[in-house]
C-alpha positions in Angstrom: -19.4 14.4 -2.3 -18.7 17.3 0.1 -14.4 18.2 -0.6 -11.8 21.1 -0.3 -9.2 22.6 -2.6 -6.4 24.5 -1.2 -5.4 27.4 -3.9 -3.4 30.2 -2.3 -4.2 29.3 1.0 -8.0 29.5 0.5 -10.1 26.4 0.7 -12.6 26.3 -2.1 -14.8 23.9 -3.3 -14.1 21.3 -5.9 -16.4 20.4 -8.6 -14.4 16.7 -9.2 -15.5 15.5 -5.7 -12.0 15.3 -4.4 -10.0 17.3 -2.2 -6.8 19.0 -4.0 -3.8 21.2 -3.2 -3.2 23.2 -5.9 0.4 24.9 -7.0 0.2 28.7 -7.1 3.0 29.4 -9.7 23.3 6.6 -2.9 24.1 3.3 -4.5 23.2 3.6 -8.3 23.2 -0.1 -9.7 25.0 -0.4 -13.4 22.8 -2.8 -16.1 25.1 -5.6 -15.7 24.1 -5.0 -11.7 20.4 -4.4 -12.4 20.3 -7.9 -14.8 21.9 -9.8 -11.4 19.0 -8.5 -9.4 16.4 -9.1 -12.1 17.4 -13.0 -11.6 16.6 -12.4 -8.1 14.5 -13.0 -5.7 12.9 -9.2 -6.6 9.0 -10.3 -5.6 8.0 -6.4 -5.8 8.8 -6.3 -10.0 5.9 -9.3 -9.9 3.9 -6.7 -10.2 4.7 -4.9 -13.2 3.2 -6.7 -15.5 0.8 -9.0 -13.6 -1.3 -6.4 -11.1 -4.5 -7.2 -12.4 -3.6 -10.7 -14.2 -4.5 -12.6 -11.0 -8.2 -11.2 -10.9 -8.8 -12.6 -13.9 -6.8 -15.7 -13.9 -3.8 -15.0 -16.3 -1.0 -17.1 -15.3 1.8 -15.7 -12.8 4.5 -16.9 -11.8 5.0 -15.8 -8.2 8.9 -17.5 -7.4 9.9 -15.6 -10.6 12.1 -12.4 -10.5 11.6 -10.6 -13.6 8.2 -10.0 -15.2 6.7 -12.2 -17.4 4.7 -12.1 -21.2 1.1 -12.7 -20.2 -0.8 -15.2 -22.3 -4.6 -14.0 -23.5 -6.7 -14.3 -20.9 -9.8 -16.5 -21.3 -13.4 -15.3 -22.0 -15.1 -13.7 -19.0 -18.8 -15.2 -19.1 -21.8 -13.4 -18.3 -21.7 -15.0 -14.5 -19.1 -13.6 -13.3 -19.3 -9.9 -15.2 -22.4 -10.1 -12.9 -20.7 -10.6 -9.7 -21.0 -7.5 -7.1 -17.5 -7.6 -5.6 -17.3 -6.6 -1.9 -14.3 -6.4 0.4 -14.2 -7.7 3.9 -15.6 -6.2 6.7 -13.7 -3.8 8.7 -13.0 -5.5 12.3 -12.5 -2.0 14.8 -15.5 -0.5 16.6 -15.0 2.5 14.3 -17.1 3.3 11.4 -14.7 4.9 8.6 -14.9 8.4 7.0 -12.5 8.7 3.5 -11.5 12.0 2.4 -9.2 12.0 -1.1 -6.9 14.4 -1.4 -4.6 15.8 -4.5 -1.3 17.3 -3.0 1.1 19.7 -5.2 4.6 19.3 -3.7 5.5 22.7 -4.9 9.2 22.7 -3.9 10.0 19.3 -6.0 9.7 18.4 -9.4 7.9 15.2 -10.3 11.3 13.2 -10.4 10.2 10.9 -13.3 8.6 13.3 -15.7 9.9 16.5 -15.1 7.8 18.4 -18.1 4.7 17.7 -15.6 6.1 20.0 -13.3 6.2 20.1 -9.6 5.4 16.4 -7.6 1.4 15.4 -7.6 0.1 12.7 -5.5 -3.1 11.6 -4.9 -3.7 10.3 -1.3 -6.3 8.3 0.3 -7.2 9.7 3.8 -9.2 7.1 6.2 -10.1 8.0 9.7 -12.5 7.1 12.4 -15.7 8.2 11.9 -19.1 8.8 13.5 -21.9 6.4 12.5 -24.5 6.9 10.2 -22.8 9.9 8.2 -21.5 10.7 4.8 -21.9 7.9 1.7 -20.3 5.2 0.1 -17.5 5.6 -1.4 -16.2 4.7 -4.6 -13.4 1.9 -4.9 -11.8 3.0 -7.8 -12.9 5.5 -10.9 -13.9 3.6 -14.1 -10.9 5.3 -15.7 -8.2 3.4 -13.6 -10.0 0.4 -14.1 -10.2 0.3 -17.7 -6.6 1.4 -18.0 -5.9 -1.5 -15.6 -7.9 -3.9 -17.6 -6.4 -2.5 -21.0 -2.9 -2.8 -19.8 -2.5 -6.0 -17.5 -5.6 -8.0 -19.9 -6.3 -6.8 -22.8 -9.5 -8.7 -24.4 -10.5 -10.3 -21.2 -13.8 -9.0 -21.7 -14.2 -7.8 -17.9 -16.1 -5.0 -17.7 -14.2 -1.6 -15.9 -17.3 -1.6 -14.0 -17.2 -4.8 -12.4 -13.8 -3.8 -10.9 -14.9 -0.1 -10.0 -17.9 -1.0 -8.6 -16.4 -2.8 -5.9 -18.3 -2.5 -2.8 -15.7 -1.0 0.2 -16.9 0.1 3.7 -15.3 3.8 4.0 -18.2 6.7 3.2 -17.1 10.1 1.8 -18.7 13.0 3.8 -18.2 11.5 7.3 -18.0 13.1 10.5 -14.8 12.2 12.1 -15.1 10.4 15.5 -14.2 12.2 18.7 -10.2 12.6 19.8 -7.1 12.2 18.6 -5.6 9.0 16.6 -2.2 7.7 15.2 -0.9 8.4 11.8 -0.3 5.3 9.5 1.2 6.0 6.1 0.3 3.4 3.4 2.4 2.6 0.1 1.4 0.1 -2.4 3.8 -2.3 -4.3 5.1 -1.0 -7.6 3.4 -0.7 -10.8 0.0 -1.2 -8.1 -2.5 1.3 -7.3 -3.3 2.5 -4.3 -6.8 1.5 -3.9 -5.6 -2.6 -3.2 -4.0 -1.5 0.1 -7.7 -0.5 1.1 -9.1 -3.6 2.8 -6.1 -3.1 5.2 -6.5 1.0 5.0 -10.3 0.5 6.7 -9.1 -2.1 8.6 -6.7 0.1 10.6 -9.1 3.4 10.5 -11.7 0.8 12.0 -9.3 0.1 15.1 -8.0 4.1 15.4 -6.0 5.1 13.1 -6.0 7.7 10.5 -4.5 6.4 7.4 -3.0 7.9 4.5 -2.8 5.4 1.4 -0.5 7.0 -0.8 0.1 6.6 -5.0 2.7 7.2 -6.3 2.2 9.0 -9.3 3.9 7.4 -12.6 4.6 4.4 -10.4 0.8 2.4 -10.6 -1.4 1.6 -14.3 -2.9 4.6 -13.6 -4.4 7.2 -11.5 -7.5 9.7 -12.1 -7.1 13.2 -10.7 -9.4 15.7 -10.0 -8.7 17.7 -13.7 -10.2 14.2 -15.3 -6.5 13.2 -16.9 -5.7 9.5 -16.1 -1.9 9.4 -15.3 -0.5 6.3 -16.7 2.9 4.4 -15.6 6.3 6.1 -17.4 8.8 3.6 -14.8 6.9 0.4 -15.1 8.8 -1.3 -18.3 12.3 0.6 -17.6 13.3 1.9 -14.2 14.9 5.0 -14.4 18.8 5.8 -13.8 19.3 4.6 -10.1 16.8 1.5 -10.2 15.3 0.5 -7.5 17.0 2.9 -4.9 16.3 5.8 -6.7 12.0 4.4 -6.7 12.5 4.0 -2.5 14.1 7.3 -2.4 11.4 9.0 -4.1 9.0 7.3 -2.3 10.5 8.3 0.7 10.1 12.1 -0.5 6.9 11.7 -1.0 6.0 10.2 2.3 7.7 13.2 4.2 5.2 15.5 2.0 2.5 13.9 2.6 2.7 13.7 6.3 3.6 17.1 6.4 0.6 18.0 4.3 -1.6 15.9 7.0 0.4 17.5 10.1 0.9 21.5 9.0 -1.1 24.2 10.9 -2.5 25.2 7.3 -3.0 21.9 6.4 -5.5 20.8 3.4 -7.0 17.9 5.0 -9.8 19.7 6.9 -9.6 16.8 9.8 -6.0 17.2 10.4 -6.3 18.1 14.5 -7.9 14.1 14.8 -4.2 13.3 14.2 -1.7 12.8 16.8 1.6 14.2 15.2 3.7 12.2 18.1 2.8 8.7 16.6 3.1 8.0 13.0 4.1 4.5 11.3 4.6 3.3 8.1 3.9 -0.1 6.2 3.7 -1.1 3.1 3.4 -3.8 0.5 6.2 -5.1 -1.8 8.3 -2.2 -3.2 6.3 0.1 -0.7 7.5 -2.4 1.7 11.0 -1.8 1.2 10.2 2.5 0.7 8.9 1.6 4.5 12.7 1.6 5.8 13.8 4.4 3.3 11.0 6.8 4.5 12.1 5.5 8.0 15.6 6.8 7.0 14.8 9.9 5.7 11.9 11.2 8.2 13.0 10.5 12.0 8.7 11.2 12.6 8.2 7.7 11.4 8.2 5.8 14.5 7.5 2.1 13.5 7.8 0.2 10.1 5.9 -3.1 8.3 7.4 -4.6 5.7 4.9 -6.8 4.0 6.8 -9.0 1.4 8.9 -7.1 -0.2 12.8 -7.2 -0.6 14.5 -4.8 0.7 16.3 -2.6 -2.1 18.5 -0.6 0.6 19.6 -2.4 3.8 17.2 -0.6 6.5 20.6 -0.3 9.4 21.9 1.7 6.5 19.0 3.1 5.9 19.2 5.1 9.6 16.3 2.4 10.7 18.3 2.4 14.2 16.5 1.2 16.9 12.9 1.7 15.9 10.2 -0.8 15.6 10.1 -2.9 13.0 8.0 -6.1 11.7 8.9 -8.5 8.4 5.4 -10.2 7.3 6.0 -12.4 4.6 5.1 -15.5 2.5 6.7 -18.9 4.1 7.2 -19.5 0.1 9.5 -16.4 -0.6 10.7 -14.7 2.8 11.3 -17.8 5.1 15.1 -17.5 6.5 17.5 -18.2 3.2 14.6 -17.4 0.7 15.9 -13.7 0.5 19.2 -12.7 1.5 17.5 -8.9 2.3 15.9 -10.0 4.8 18.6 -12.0 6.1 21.0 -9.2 6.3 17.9 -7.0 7.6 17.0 -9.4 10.7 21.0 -9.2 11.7 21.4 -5.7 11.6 18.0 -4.6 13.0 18.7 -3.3 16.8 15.5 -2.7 17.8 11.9 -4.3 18.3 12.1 -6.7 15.8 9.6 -9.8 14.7 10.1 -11.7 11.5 6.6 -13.8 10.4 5.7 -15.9 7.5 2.4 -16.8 6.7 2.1 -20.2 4.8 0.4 -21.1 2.3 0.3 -18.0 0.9 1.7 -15.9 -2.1 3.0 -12.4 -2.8 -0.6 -10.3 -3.5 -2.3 -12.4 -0.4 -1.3 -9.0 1.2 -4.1 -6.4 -1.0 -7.2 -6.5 -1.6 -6.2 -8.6 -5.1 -6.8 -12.2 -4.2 -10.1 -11.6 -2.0 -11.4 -10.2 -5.9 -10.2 -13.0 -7.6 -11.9 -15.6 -4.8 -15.4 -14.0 -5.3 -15.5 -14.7 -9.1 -14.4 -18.6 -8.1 -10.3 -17.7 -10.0 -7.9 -19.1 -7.5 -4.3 -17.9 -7.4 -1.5 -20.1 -8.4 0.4 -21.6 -5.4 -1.9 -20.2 -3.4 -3.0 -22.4 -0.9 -4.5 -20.4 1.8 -8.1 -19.1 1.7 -7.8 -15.7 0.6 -10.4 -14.3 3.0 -8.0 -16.0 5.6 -4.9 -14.6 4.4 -6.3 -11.1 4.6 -7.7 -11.5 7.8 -4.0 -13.1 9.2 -2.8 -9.6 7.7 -4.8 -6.8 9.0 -5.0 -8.8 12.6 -0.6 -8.7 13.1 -0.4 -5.4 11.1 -2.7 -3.8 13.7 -1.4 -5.5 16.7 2.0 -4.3 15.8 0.9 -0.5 15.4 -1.4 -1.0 18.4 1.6 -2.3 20.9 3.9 0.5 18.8 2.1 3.6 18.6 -0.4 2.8 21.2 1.0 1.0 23.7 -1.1 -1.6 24.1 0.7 -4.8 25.1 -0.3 -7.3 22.2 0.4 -11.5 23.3 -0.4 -11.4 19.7 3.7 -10.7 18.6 4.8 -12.2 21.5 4.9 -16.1 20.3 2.7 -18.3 17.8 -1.1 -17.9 18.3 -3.3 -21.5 18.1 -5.7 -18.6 16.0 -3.7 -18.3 13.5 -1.3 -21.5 12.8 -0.5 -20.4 9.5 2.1 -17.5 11.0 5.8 -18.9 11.9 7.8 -17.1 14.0 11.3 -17.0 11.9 14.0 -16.6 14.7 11.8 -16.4 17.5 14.8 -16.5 20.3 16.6 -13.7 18.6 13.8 -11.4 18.4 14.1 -8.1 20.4 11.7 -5.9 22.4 9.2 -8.3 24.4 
């Protein structure tokens, strides 16, 4: 695999296959606060114990706030440690290039273990490529999947492989495709990795984009970087002093550095002129979801935000959201109007484009890559009641109509009322939407 490592400047190879960047040197809730909101509707804590449960059929309870003891899971038989799992099939004309970078925010110090020293993140880069060039790419290293397997099933008997080995469509090495694209920055729900935002991440590099699927370090069951250390969570079982605003906050820091990283004249990312530094989104899934409106706040760049099913920890008109673009894609289940009172308030107070959609049928991880796993070794998902395939196609066909009407211009009938395509998808407040 053909990277780049920025020391001093200089770019120099890598011997770890992965490009790195290397360092050359408001509202605080109280416990009694935090337990209120843990008997909330708080979909994005799902996931701090329960990431990986669903692949292999441990029980979650999706309705429920606070995390939940997993029983054992069952025996994994020889069948299904034999599966090849694949994800779907990017729909855009584009074939897609991936380039995985490992940025030093030099100026900030990691905010949740400060004895590491200065912020690390690894970040995802998918862009439009020319086909027929580079090779496939990995889906995650066997590292993050046994730590995966070890923390969220211990004794399930999956093999790391079977998870790693999962077959995705991007190819390392690839010639970028001709002009200039779009920005989309990717975050992942809390406790998750990044890698189960990638259906959605080719998806979009497929149609024109080049997308930057962030972790969060300290935030996911662990991430591999370039030096061979596998970064486990620290936050997962105990959020730290300032709960869940001081997680969006932080997330919101690191979005600003990585799209500065991806936009600099000196930039790492040795295909940084493909992007188009005028139109840059965000989305994001559960907790990344709700970092969507804080990064929004925080970096005036970010032109358009997707929230996909999570609750909003900081009300996004507070936030400094304004008039920008903004689209709630949720479960019928857990975000139809009175199911979460964040998005309530959110839908009131947003001022500009605005569409609120719930998909139904489905449940909280029908938005990554999670569910299409699980499907392919025959586990279904409790309360889940759409196809899983289905649900991830309903996703990745309004996420990139939204960024295609907001950052491209292209007039989408898509958002504009239900579709007979996709009857799964209500419109919540359809006459009060805004922006046509």
């Amino acid at each position: 695999m053909v990277t780049y490592q920025r020391a001093r400047g200089a770019l120099v190879a890598n011997p770890y296959g992965q490009a790195s960047c290397v360092p050359v040197s408001g509202l605080m809730p109280s416990q009694g606060a935090r337990a209120t909101l843990d008997a909330m509707r708080r979909t994005h804590r799902i996931a701090a114990s329960c990431t990986l449960a669903i692949v292999l059929s441990l029980p979650l309870f999706l309705s429920a706030a606070s995390s939940q003891a997993a029983t054992p899971a069952p025996a994994v038989t020889a069948a299904v440690t034999d599966v090849h799992l694949t994800l779907p099939r990017p729909t855009g004309p584009h074939a897609v290039g991936l380039s995985t970078l490992d940025l030093v925010d030099t100026h900030r110090q990691d905010p949740w273990v400060p004895s590491a020293g200065p912020r690390r993140l690894m970040v995802s880069v998918f862009y439009p490529a020319r086909p027929g060039t580079g090779a496939p790419a990995p889906y995650m290293t066997a590292e993050e999947a046994a730590l995966l397997l070890q923390k969220q099933a211990p004794g399930a008997g999956l093999p790391p492989g079977t998870l790693s080995g999962t077959r995705s469509w991007a190819r390392t090495g690839a010639r970028p495709a001709p002009g200039r694209f779009p920005l989309v920055v990717l975050s992942p729900g809390f406790t998750l990795p990044r890698t189960t935002l990638t259906s959605l991440a080719e998806d979009l590099a497929s149609r024109g984009y080049v997308v930057a699927l962030v972790n969060h370090t300290y935030e996911d069951s662990g991430t591999t970087f370039p030096d061979g250390r596998t970064l486990a969570c620290t936050i997962c079982d105990t959020l730290p002093p300032g709960g869940w605003v001081a997680v969006n906050e932080s997330r919101a820091e690191d979005v600003s550095f990585v799209i500065d990283e991806l936009t600099g004249r000196h930039s790492p990312w040795p295909y940084h002129r493909t992007i188009d530094r005028n139109r840059i989104g965000m989305a994001g899934h559960s907790g990344g979801g709700s970092a969507a409106a804080s990064a929004m706040a925080a970096d005036r760049r970010v032109r358009a935000g997707v929230d996909m099913d999570g609750t909003f920890d900081v009300r996004p008109p507070a936030a400094g959201v304004g008039v920008r673009p903004f689209l709630l894609l949720g479960t019928e289940v857990g975000h139809a109007p009175g199911k979460d009172t964040s998005w309530d308030q959110a839908w009131a107070d947003l001022g500009g484009w605005k569409r609120w959609l719930t998909v139904a049928g489905a449940v909280h991880f029908n938005f990554t890559d999670l569910p299409v796993l699980a499907s392919q070794v025959g586990i279904p998902l409790p309360g889940e009641t759409i196809a899983a395939e289905r649900a991830a196609a309903i996703t990745r066909a309004y996420v990139g109509a939204f960024f295609d009407l907001q950052l491209k211009g292209i007039p989408q009938p898509l958002l504009d009322a239900p579709s007979r395509a996709y009857p799964e998808v209500t419109f919540q407040h359809p006459y009060d939407a805004v922006g046509d």
